[in-house]
C-alpha positions in Angstrom: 27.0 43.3 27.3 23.8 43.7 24.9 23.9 41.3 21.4 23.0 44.3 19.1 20.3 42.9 16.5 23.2 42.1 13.8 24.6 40.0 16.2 21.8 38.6 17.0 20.9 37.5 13.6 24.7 35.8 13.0 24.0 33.6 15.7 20.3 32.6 14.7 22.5 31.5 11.7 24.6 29.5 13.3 22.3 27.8 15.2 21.3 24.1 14.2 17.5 23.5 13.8 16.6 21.8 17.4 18.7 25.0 19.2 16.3 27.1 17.2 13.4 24.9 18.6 14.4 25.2 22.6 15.3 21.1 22.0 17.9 19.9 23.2 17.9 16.6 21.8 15.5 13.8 20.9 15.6 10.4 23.0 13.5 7.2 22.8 10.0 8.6 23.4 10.1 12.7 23.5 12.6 15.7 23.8 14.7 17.1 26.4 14.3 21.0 26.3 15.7 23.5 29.2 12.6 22.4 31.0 13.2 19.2 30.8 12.5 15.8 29.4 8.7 15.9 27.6 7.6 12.8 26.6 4.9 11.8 24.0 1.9 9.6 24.1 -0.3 9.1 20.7 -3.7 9.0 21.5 -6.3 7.3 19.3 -9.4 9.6 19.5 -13.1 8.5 19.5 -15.3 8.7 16.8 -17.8 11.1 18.3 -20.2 11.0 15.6 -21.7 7.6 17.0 -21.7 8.4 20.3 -25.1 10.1 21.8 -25.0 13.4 23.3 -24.5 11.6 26.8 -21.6 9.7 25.4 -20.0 12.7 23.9 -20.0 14.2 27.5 -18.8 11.2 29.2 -15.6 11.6 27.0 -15.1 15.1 27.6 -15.4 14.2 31.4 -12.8 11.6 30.7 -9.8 13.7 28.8 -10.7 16.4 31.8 -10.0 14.1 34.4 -7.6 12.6 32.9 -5.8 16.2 32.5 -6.8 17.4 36.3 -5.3 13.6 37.1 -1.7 13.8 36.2 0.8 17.1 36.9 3.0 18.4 34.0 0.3 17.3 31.3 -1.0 18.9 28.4 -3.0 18.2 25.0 -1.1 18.6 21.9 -3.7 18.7 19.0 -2.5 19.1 15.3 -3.5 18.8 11.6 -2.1 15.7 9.8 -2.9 17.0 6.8 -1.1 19.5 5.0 -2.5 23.3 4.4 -3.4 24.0 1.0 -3.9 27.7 1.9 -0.9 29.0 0.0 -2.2 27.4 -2.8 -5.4 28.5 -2.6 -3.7 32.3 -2.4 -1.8 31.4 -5.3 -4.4 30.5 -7.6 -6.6 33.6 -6.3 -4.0 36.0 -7.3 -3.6 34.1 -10.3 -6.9 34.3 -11.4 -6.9 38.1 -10.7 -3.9 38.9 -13.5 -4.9 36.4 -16.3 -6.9 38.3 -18.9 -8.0 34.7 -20.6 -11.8 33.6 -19.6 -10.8 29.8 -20.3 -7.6 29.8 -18.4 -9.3 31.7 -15.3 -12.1 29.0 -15.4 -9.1 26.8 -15.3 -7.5 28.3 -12.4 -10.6 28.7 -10.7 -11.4 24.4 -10.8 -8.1 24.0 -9.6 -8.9 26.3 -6.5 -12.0 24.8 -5.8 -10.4 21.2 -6.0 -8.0 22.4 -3.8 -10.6 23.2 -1.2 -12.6 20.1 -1.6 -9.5 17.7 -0.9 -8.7 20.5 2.6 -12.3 20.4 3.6 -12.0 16.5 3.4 -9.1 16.3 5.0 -9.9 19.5 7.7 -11.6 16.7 10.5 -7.9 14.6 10.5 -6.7 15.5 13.5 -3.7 14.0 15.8 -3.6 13.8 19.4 -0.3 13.6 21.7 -1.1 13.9 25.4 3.0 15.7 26.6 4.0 15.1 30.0 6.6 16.8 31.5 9.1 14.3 33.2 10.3 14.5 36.6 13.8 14.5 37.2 13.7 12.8 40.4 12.2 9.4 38.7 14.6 6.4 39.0 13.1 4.2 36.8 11.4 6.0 34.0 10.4 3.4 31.8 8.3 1.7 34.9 6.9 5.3 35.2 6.1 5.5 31.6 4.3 1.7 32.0 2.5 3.4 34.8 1.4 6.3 33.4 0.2 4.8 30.1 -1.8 2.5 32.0 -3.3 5.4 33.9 -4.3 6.8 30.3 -5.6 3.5 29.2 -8.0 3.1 32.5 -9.4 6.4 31.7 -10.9 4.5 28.3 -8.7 6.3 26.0 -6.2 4.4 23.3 -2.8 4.8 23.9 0.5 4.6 23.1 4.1 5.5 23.7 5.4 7.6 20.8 8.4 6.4 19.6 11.5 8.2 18.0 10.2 8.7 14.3 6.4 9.5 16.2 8.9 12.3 17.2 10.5 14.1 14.4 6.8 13.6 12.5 4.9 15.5 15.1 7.8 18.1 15.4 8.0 18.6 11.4 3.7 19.0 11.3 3.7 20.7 14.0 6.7 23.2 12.9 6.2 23.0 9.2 2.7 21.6 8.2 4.9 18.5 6.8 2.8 15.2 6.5 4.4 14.0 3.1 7.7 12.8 4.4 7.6 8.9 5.5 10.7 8.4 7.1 13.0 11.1 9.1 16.6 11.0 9.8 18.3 12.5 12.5 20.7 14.4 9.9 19.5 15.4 6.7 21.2 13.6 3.9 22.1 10.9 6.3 20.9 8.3 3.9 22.6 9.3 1.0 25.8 9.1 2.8 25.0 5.8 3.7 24.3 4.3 0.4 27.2 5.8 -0.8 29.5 4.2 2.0 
């Protein structure tokens, strides 16, 4: 039987926020989706800008072997800062309906502040190299050891993401959110807690 799109939409509704993500749940170092289990490692990139152009190349050599070098692995590359570009539209279409000079100039400042502070932040980036772990492993975390070693060889800086590594590269990478400093597993959980 076809879900007509009504029905559709009530059960979007019901849905919690991971089933509308593909995850199934979250566990010590990644997610377990219908694929299954991905697992994170945070990866320290190089500054580039003091390398020579032969340097520079030897690292992209690196991360290509390194990719070619393990199955089920991918690059996972996001902003860690927040967009400003909403803001930025905001104050454009502001500035567009105010009739006063001095409160357009205003609006205009803001704009360009905005800019400034997202052009400094534009370069922060965040590597995650995601591997996709096989279900046939007996030991994983010897694996993982393994693996991350394999990483490290390769010259790169490493590590293991761990659970709250987790819910901040999902909510970045889902919502653009780098404010938040710690994440709970339920929201409100805290609040519950102080109460208790």
């Amino acid at each position: 039987m076809k879900m007509t799109k009504k029905q559709k939409k009530a059960l979007r509704r019901l849905q919690s926020t991971r089933q509308l993500m593909g995850i199934d749940r979250l566990t010590d170092h990644g997610v377990i989706t219908a694929s299954g289990e991905l697992v994170f490692f945070l990866v320290n990139p190089s500054n580039l800008s003091v390398l020579s152009p032969e340097g520079v190349r030897d690292r992209v050599r690196s991360l290509a072997g390194l990719l070619r070098g393990v199955n089920a692995m991918e690059l996972l590359t996001l902003n860690s800062r927040e967009s400003f570009q909403p803001n930025r539209d905001y104050y454009r279409q502001r500035m567009e309906r105010e009739p006063l000079p001095a409160v357009r100039e205003l609006l205009r400042r803001d704009a360009e502040h905005l800019s400034a502070l997202q052009s400094a932040a534009s370069s922060v980036r965040e590597f995650a190299l995601v591997f996709l772990l096989d279900r046939k492993i007996s030991d994983v975390t010897t694996h993982l050891g393994q693996l991350e070693k394999f990483i490290r060889d390769r010259g790169f800086q490493v590590r293991l993401a761990g659970r709250q590594d987790i819910m901040r590269l999902l909510a970045v990478y889902y919502q653009q959110n780098v404010t938040t400093e710690f994440y709970e597993d339920v929201d409100g959980e805290r609040w519950v807690k102080d109460c208790a």
